[in-house]
N, CA, C and O atoms as a Tinker XYZ file with bonds, in Angstrom:
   300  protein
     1  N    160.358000  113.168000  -20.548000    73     2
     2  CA   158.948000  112.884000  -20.663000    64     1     3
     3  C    158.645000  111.562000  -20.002000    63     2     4     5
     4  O    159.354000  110.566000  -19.857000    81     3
     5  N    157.256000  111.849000  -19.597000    73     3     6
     6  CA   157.251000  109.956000  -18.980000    64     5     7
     7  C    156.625000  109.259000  -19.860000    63     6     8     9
     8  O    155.913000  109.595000  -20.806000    81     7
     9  N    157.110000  107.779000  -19.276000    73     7    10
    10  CA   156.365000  106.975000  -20.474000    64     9    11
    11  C    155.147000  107.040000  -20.183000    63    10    12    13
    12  O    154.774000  107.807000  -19.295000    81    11
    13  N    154.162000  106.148000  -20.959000    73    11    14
    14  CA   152.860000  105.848000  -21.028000    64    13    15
    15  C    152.732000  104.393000  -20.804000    63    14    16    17
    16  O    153.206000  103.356000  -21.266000    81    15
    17  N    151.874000  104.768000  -19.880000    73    15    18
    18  CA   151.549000  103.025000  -19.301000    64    17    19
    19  C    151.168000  101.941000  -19.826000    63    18    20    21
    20  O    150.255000  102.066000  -20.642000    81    19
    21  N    151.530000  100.970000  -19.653000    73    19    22
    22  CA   151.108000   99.225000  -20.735000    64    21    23
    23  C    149.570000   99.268000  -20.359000    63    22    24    25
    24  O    149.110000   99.130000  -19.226000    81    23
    25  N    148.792000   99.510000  -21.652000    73    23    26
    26  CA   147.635000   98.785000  -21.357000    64    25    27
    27  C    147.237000   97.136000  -20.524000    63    26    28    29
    28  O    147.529000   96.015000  -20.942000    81    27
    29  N    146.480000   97.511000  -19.230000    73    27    30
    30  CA   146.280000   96.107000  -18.829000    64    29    31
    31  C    145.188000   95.350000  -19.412000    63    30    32    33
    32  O    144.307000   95.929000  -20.048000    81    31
    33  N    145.185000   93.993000  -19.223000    73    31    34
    34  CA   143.953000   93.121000  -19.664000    64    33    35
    35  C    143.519000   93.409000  -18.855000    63    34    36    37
    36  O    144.001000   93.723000  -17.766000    81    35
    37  N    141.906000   93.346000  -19.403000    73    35    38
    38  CA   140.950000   93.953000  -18.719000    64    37    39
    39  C    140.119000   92.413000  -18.879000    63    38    40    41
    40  O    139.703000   91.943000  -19.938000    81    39
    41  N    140.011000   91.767000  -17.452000    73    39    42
    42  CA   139.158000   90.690000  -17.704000    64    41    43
    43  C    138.047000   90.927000  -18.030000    63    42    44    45
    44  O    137.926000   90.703000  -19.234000    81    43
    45  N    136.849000   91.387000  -17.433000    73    43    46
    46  CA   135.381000   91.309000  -18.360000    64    45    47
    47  C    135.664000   92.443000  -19.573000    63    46    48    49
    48  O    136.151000   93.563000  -19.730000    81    47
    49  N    134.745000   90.906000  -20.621000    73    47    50
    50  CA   134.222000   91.854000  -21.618000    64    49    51
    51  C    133.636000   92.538000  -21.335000    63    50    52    53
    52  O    132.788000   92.542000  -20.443000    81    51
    53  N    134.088000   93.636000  -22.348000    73    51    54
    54  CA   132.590000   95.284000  -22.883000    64    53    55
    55  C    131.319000   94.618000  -22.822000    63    54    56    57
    56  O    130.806000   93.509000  -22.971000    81    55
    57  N    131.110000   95.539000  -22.597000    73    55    58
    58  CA   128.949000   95.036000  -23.543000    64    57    59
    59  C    128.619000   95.778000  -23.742000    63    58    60    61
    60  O    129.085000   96.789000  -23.216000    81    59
    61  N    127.247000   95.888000  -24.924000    73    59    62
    62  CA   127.324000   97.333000  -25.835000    64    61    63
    63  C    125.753000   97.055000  -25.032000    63    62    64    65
    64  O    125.401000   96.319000  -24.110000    81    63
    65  N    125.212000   97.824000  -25.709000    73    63    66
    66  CA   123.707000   98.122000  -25.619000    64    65    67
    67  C    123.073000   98.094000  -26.963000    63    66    68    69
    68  O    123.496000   98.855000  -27.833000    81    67
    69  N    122.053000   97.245000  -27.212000    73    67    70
    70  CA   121.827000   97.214000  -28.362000    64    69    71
    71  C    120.767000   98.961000  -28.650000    63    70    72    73
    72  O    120.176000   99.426000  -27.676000    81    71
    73  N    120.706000   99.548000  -29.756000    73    71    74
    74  CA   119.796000  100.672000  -30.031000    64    73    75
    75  C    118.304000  100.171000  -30.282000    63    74    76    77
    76  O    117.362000  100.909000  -29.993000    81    75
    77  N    118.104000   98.895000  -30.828000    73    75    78
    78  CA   116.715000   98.389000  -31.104000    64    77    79
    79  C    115.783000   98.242000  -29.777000    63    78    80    81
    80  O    114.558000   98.369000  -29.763000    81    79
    81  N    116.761000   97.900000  -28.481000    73    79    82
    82  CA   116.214000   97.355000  -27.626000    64    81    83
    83  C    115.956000   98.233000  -26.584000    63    82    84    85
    84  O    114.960000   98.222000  -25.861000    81    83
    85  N    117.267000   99.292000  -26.522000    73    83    86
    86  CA   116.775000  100.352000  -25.715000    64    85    87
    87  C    115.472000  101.077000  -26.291000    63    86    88    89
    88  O    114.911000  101.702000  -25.392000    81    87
    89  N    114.943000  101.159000  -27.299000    73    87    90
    90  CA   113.802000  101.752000  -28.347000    64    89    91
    91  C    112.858000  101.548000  -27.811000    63    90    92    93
    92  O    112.080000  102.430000  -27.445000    81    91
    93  N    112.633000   99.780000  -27.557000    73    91    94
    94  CA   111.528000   99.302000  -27.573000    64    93    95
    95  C    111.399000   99.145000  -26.112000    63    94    96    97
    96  O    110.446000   98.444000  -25.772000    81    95
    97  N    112.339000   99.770000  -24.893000    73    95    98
    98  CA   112.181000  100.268000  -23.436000    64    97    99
    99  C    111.464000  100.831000  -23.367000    63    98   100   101
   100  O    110.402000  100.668000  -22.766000    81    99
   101  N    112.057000  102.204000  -24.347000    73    99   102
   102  CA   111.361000  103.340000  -24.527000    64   101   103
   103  C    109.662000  103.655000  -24.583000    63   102   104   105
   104  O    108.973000  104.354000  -23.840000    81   103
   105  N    109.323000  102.901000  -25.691000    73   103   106
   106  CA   107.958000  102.831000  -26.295000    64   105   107
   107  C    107.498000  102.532000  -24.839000    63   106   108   109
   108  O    106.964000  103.291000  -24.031000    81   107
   109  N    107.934000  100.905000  -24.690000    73   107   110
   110  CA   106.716000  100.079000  -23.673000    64   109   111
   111  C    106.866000  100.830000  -22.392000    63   110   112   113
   112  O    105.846000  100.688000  -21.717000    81   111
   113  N    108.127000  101.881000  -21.572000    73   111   114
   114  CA   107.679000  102.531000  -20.683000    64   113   115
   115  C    106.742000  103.588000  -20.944000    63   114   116   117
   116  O    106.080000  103.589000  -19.906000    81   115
   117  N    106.182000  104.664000  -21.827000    73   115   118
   118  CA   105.331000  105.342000  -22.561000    64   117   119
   119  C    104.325000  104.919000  -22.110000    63   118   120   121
   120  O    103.606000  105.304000  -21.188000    81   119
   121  N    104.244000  103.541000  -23.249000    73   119   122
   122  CA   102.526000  103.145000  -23.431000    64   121   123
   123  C    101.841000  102.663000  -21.858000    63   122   124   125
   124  O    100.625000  102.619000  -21.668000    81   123
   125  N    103.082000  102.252000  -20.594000    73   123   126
   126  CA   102.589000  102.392000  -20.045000    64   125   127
   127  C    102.152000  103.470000  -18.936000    63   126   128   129
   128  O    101.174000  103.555000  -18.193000    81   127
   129  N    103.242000  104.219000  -19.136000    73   127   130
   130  CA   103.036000  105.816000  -18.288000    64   129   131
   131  C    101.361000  106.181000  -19.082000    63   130   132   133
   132  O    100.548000  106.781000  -18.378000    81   131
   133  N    101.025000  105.855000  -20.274000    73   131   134
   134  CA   100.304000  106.974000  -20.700000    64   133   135
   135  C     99.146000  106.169000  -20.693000    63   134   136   137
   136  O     98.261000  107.004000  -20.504000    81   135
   137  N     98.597000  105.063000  -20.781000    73   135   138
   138  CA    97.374000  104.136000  -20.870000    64   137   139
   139  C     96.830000  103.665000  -19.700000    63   138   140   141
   140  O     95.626000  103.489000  -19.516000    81   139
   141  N     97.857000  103.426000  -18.771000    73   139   142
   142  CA    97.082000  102.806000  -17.305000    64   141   143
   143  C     96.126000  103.004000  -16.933000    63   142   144   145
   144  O     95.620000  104.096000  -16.674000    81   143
   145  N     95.593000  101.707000  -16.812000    73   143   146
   146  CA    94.125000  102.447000  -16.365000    64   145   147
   147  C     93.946000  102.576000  -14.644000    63   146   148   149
   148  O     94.188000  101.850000  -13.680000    81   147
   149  N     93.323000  104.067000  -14.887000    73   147   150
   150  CA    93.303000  104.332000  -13.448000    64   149   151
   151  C     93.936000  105.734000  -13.069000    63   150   152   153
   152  O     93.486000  106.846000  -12.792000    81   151
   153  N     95.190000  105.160000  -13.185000    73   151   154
   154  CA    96.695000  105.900000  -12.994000    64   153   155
   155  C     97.305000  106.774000  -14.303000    63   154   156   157
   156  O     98.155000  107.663000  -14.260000    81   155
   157  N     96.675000  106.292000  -15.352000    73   155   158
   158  CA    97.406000  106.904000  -16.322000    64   157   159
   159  C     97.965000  108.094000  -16.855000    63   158   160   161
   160  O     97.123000  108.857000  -16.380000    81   159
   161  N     98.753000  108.858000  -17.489000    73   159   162
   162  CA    99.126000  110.396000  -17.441000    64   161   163
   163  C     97.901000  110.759000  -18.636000    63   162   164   165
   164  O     97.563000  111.942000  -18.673000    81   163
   165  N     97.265000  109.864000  -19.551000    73   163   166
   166  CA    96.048000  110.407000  -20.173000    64   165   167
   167  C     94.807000  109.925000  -19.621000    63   166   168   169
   168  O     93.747000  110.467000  -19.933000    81   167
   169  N     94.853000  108.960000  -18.833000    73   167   170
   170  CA    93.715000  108.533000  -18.222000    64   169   171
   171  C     93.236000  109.973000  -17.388000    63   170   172   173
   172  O     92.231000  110.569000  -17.777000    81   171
   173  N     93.797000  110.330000  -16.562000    73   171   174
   174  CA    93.844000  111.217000  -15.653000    64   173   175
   175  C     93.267000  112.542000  -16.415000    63   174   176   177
   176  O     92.736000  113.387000  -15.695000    81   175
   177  N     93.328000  112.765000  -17.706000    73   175   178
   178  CA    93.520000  113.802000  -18.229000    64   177   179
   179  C     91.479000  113.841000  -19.415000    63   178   180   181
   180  O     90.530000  114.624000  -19.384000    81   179
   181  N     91.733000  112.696000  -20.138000    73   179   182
   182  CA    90.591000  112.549000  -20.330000    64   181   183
   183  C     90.189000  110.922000  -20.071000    63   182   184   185
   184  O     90.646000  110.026000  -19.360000    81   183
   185  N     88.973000  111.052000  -21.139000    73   183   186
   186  CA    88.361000  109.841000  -20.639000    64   185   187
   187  C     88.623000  108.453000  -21.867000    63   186   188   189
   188  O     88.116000  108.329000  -22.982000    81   187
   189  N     89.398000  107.733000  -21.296000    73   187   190
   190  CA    89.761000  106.662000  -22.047000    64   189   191
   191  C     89.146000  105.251000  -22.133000    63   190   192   193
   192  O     90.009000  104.528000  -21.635000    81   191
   193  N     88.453000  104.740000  -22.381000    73   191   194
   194  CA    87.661000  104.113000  -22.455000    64   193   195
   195  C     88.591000  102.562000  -22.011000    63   194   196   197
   196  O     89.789000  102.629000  -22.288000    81   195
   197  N     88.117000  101.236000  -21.367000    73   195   198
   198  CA    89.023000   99.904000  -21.116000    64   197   199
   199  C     89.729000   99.166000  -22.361000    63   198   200   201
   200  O     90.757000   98.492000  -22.425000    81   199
   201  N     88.458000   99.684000  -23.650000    73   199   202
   202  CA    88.915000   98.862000  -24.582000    64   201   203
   203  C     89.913000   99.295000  -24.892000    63   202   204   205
   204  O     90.644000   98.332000  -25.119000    81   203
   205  N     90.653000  100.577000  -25.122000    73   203   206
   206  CA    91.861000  100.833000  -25.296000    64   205   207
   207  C     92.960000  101.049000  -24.493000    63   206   208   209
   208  O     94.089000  100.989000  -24.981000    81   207
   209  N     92.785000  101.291000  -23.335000    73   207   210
   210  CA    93.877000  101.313000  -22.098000    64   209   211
   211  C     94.336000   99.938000  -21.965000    63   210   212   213
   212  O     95.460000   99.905000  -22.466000    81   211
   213  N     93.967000   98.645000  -21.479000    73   211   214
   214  CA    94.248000   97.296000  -21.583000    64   213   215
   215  C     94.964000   96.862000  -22.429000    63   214   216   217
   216  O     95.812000   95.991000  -22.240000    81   215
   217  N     94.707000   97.443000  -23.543000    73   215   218
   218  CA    95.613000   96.615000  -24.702000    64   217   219
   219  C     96.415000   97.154000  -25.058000    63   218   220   221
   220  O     97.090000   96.770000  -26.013000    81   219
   221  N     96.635000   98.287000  -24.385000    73   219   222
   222  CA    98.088000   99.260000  -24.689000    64   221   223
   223  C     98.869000   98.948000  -23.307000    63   222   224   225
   224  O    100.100000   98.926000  -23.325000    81   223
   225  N     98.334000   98.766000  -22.407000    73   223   226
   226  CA    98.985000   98.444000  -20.827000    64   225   227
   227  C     99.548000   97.182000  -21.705000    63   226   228   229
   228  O    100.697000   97.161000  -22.147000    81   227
   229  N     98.748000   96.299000  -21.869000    73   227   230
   230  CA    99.924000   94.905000  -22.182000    64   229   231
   231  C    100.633000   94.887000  -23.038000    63   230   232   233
   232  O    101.589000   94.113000  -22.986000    81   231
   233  N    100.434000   95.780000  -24.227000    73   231   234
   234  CA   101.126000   96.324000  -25.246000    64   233   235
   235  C    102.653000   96.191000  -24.812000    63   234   236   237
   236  O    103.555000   95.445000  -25.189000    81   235
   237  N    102.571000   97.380000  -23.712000    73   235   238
   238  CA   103.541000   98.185000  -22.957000    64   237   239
   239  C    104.514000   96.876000  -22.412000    63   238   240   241
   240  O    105.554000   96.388000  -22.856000    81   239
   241  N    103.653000   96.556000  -21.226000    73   239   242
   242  CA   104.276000   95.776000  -20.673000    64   241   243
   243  C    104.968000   94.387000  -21.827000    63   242   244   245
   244  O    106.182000   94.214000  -21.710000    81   243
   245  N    104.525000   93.840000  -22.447000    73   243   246
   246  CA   105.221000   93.429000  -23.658000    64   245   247
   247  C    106.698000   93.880000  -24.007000    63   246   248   249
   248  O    107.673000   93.142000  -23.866000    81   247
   249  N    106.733000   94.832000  -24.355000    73   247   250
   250  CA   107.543000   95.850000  -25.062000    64   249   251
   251  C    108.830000   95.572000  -24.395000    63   250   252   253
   252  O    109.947000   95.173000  -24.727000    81   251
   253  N    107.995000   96.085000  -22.919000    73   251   254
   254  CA   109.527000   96.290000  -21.540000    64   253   255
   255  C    110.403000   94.490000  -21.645000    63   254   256   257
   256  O    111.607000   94.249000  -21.567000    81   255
   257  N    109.274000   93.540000  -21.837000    73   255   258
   258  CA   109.889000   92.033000  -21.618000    64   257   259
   259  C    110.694000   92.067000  -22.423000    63   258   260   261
   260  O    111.767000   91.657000  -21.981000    81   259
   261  N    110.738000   92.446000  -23.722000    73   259   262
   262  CA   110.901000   91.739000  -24.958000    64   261   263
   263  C    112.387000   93.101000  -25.212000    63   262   264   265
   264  O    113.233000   92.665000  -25.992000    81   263
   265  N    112.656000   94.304000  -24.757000    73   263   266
   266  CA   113.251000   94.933000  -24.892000    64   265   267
   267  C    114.477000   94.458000  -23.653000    63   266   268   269
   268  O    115.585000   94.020000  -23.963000    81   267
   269  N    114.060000   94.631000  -22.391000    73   267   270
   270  CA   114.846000   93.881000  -21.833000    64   269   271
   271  C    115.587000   92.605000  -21.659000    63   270   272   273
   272  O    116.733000   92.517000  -21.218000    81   271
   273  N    114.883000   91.695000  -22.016000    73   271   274
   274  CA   115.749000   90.479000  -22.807000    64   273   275
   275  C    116.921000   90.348000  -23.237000    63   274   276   277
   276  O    117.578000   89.349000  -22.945000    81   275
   277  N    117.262000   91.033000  -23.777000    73   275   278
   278  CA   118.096000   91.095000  -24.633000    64   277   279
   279  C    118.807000   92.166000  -25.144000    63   278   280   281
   280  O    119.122000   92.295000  -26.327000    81   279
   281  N    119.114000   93.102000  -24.044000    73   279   282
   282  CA   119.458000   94.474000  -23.926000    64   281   283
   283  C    121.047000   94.575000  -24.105000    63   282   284   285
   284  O    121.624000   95.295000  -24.919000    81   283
   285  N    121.521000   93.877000  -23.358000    73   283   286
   286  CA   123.631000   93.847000  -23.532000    64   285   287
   287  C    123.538000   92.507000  -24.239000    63   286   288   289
   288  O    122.816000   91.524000  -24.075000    81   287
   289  N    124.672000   92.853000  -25.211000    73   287   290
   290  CA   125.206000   91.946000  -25.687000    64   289   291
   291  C    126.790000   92.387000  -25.566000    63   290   292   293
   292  O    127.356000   93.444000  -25.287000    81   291
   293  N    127.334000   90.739000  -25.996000    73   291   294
   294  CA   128.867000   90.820000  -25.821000    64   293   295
   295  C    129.613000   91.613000  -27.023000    63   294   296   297
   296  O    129.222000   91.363000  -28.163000    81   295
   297  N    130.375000   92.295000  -26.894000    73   295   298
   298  CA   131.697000   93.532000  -27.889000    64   297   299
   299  C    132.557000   92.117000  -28.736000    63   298   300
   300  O    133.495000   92.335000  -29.503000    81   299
């Protein structure tokens, strides 16, 4: 039988992905696929008024900052 090989050191650390942060990718790409104004996948569809598209666009965009931030961390 052959042997089995010596695990090598593996210089870089792992990095995990946190689940909270991929989440909150999630959401803020959504709110902005779906609110844009203009462009939006419900804008397009009906009629959405500024007061609520705007504050879900920055919502969104929020979301993506604050999710990406802080997305890998060290194992």
């Amino acid at each position: 039988m052959a042997k089995a090989k010596k695990e090598e050191n593996n210089s870089k650390p792992s990095q995990r992905i946190s689940f909270l942060k991929a989440l909150l990718i999630l959401i803020g790409a959504d709110l902005v696929l779906l609110f844009a104004p203009g462009f939006g996948i419900l804008n397009s569809v009906f009629y959405i008024g500024s007061l609520i598209s705007w504050p879900a666009l920055i919502l969104g965009i929020g979301l993506l900052l604050l999710g990406f931030r802080g997305l890998f961390r060290k194992s």
